[in-house]
Backbone bond lengths (Angstrom), bond angles and torsions (degrees), N, CA, C in turn:
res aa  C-N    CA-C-N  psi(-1)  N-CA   C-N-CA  omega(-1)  CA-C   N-CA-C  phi
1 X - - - 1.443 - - 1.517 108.19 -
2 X 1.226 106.74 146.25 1.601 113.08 -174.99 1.026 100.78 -133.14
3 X 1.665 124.74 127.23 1.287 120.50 161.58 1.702 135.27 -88.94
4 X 1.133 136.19 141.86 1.585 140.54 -171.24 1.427 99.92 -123.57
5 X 1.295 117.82 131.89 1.521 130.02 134.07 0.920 127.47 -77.27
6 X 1.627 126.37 140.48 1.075 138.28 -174.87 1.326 105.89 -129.59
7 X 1.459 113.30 178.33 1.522 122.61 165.71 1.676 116.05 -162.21
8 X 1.548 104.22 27.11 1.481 112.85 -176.33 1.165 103.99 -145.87
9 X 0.965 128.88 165.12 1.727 130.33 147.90 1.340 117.46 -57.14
10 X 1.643 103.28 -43.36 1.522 125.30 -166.35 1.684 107.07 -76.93
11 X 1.624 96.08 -30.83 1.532 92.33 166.51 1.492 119.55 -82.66
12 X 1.156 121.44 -21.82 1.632 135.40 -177.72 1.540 87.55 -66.53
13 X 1.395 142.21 -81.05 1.155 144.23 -176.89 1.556 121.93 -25.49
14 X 1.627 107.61 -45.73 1.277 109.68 170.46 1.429 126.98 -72.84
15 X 1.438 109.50 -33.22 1.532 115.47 176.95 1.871 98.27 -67.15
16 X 1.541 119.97 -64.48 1.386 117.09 -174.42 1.596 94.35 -33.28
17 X 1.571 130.77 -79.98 1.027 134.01 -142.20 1.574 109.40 -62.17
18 X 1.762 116.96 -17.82 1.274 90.97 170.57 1.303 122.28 -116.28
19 X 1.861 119.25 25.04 1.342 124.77 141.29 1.360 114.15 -91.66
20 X 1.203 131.13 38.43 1.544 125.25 171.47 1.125 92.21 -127.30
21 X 1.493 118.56 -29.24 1.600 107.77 -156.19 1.544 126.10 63.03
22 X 1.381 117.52 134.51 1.619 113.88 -163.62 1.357 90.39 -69.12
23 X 1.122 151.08 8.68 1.412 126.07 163.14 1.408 111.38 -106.91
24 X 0.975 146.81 -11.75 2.000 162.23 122.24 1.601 85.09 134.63
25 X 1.278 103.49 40.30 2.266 98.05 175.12 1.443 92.04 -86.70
26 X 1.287 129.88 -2.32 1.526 111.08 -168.19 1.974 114.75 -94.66
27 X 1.513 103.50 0.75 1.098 92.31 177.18 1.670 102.07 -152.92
28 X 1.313 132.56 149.75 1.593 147.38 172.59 1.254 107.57 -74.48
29 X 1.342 136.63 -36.71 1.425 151.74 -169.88 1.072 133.16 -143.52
30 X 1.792 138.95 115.31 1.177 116.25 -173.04 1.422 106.82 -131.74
31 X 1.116 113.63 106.76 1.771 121.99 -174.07 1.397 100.20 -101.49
32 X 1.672 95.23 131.94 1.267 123.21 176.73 1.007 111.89 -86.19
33 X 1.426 148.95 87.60 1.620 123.60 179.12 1.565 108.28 -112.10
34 X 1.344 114.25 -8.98 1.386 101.83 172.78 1.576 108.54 -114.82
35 X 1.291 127.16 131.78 1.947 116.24 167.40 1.512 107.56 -87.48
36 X 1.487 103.94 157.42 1.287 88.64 157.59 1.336 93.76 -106.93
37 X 1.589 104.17 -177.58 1.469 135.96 -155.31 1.769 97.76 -66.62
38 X 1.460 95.85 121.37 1.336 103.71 166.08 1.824 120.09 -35.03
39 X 1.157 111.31 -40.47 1.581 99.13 -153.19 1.976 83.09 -142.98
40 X 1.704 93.40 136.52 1.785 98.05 -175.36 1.950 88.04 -122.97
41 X 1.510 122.11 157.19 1.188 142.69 -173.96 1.603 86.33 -54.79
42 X 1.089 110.51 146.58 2.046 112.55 171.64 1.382 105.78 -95.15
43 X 1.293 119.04 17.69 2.054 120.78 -177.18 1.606 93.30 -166.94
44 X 1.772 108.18 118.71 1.271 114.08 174.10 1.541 94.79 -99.22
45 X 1.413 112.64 175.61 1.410 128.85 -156.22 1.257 107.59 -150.37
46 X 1.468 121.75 95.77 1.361 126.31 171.73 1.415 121.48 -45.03
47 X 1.351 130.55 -10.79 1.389 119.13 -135.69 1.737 77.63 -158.18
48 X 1.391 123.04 145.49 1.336 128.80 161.96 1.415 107.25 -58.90
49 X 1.576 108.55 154.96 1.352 123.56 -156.16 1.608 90.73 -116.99
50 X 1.751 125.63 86.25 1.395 139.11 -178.47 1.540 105.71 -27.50
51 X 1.086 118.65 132.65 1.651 123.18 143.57 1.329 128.03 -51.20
52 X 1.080 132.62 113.97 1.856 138.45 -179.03 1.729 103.96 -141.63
53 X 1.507 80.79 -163.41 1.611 105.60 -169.65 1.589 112.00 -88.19
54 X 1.343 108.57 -2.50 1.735 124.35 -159.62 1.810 102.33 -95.94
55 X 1.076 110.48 135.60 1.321 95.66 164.14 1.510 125.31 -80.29
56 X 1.229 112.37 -176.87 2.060 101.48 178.65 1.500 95.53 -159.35
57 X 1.726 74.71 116.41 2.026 101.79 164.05 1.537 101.59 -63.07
58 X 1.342 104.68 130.08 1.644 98.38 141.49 1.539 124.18 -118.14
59 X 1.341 104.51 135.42 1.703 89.64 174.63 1.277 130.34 -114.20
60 X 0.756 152.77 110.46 1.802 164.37 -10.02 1.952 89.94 151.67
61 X 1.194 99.32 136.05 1.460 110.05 167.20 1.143 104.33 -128.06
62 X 1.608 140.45 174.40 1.073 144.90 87.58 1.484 150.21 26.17
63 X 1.478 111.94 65.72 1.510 90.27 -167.60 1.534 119.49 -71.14
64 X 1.287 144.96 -164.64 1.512 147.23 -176.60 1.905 91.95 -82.69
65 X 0.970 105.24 161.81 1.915 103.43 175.50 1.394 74.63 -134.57
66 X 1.990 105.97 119.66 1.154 108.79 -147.63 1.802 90.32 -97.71
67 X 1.682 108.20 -33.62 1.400 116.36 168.51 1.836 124.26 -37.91
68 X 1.307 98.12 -55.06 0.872 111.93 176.21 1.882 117.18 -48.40
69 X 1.334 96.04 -48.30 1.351 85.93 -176.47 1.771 116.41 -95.36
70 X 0.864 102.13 3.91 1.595 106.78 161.76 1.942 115.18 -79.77
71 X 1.478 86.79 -29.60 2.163 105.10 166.37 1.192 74.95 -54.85
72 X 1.208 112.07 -105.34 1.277 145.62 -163.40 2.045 111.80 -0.46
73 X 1.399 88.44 -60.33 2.129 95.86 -172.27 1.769 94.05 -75.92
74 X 1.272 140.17 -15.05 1.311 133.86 -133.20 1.684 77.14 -105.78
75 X 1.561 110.32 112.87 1.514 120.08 162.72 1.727 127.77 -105.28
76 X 1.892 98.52 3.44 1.396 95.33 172.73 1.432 109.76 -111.85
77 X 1.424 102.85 -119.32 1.775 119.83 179.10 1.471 95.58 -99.35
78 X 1.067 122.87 -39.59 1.817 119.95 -137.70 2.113 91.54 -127.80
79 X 1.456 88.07 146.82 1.120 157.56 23.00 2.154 91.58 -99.15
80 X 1.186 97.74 154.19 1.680 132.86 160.50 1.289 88.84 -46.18
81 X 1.121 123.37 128.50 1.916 138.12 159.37 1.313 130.93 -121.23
82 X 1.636 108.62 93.90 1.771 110.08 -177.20 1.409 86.01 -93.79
83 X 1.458 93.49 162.92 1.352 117.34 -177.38 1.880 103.51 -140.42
84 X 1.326 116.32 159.23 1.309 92.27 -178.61 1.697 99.53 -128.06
85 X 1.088 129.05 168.16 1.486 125.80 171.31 1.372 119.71 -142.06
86 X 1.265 106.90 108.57 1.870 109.60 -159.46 1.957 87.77 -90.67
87 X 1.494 105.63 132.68 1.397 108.26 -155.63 1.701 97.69 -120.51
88 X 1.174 121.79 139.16 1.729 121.37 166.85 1.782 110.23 -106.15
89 X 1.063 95.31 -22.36 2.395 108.48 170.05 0.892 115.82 -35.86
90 X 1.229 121.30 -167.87 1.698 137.84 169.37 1.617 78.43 -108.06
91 X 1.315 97.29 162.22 1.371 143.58 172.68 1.561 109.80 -29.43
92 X 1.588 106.71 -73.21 1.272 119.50 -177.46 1.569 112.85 -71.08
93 X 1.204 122.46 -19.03 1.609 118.08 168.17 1.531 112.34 -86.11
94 X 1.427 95.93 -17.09 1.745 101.84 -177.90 2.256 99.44 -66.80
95 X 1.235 69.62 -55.99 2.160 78.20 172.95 1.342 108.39 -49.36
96 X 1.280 120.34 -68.13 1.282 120.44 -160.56 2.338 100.49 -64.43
97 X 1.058 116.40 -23.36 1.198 119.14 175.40 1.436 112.58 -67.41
98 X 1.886 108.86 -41.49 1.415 102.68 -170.97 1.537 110.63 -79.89
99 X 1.293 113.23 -17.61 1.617 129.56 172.47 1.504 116.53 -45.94
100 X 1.124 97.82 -56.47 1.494 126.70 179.40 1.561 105.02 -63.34
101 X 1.081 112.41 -55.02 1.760 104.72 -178.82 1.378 118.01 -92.98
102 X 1.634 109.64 5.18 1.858 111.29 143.54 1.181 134.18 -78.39
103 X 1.567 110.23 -20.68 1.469 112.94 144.80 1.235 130.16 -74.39
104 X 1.182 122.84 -61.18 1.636 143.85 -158.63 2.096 86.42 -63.89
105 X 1.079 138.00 -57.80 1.505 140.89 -175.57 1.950 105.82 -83.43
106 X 1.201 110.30 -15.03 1.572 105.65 172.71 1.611 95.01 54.41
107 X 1.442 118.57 71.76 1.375 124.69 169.75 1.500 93.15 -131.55
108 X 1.630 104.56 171.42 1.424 120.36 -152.58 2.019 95.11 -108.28
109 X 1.237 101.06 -25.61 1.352 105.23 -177.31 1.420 121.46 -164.84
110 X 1.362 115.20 108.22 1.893 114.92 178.25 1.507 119.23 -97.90
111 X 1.286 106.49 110.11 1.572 123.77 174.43 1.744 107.90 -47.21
112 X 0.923 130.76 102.37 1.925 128.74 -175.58 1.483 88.24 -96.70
113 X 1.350 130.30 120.13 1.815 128.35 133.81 1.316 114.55 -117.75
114 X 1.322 106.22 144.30 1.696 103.66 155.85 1.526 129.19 -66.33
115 X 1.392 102.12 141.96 1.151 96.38 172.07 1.506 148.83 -30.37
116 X 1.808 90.33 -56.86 1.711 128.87 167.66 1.356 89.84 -48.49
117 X 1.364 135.66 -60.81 1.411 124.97 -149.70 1.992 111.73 -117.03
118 X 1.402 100.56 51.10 1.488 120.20 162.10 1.339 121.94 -171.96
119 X 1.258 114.32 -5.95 1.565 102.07 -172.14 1.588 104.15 -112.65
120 X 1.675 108.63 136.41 1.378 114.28 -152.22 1.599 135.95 64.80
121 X 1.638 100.15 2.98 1.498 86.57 168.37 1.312 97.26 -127.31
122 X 1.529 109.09 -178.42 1.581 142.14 -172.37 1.341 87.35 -72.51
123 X 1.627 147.04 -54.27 1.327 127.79 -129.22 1.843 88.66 -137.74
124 X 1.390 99.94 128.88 1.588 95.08 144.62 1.395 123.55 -148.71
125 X 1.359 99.64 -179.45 1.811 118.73 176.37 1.124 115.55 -110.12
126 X 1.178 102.80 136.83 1.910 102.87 -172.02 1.649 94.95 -158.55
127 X 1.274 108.85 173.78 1.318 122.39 176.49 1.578 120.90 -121.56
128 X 1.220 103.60 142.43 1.634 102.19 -168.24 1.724 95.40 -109.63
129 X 1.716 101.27 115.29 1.432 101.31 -167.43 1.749 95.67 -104.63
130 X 1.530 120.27 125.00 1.748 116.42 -176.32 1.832 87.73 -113.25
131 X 1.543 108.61 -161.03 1.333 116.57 -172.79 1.999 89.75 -100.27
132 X 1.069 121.47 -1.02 1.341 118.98 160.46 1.649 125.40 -109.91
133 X 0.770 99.48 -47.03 1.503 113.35 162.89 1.728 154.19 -102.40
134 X 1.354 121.84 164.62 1.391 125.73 160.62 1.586 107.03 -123.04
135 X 1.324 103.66 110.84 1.636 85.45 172.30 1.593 96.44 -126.36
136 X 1.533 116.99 145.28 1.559 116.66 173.02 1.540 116.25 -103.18
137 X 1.173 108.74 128.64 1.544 137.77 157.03 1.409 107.26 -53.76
138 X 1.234 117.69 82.19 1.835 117.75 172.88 1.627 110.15 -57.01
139 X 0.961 133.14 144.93 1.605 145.12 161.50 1.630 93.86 -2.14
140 X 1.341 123.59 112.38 1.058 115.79 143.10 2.472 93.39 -151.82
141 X 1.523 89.39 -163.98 1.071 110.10 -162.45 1.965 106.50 -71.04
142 X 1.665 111.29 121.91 1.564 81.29 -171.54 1.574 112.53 -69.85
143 X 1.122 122.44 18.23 1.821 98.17 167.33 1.815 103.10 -97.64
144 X 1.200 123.56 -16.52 1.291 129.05 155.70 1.281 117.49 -62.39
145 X 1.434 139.39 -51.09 1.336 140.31 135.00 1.245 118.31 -16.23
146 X 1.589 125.69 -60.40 1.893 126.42 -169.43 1.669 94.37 -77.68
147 X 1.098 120.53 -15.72 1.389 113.78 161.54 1.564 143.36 -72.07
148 X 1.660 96.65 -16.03 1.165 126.29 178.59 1.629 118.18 -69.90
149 X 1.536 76.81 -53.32 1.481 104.52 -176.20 1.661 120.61 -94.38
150 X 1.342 117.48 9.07 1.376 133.59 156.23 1.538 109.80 -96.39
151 X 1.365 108.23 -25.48 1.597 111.38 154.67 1.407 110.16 -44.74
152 X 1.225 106.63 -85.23 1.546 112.54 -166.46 1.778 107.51 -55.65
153 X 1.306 104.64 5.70 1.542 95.40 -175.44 1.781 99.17 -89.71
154 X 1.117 88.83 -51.67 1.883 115.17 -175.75 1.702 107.09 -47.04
155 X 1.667 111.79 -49.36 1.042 103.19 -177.17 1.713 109.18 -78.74
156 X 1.077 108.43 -52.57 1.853 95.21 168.94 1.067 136.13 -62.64
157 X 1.644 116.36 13.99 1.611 106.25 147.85 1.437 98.02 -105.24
158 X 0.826 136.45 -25.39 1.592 131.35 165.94 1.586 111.13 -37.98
159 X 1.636 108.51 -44.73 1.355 109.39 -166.25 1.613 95.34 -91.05
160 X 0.825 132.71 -45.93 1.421 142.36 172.38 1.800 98.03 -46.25
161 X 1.645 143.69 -39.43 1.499 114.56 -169.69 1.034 76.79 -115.61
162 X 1.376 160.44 25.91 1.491 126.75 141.49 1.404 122.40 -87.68
């Protein structure tokens, strides 16, 4: 494992793309567990932006959905593609959401939690959505969780080179 700092999306994209390599031979597995931010300012600003009497638009772009396009270039088995989906729904829209972005991102498996029940604590529940299944992760510890889900990584390249 190698670690990179970033401070962009655009830089996150470049580091992914040149440990995957444009042909994705550079890695067996690629778990998403952090996104970056949907939408970045469309005009950066060298210089602090003064306090006054004026109000201030900002306008918001698009960042790259970097998962997506690693779905997207990936024409074999490999690399393995989690994706994660931090959810505010009920349950059953949380599924039908992670469904949707196992197609639409061409990933092998999307982690669904609620918000309420992962952010700021030690333990969560989430659901591991595949193209066969939903199975839920009851309350436990998330490095017991990344274990779960390095399960399902381990066995689908297993099933994938035999």
């Amino acid at each position: 494992m190698k670690r990179v700092d970033v401070r962009s999306a655009n830089s996150m994209r470049s580091a992914l793309w040149q440990a995957l390599r444009p042909d994705l031979s550079g890695a067996d597995a690629l778990v998403m567990a952090a996104a970056v931010a949907d939408y970045r300012p469309a005009q950066q600003s060298a210089r602090k932006l003064s306090s006054g009497d004026a109000s201030l638009t900002l306008e918001l772009v698009p960042n790259p959905d970097l998962l997506r396009e690693v779905g997207h270039a990936r024409h074999g088995q490999r690399p393995v593609l989690v994706g994660f989906a931090l959810e505010t729904e009920a349950e059953a829209q949380a599924v039908q959401n992670a469904r949707r972005k196992l197609a639409e991102k061409r990933v092998d498996l999307v982690v669904a939690n609620q918000a309420s029940e992962s952010l700021e604590r030690d333990d969560i529940r989430a659901l591991l959505v595949d193209a066969r299944d939903c199975r839920v992760i009851e309350k436990l510890s998330k490095s017991e969780a990344a274990e779960r889900i390095l399960e399902f990584v381990a066995r689908t390249l297993g099933e994938k080179t035999a």
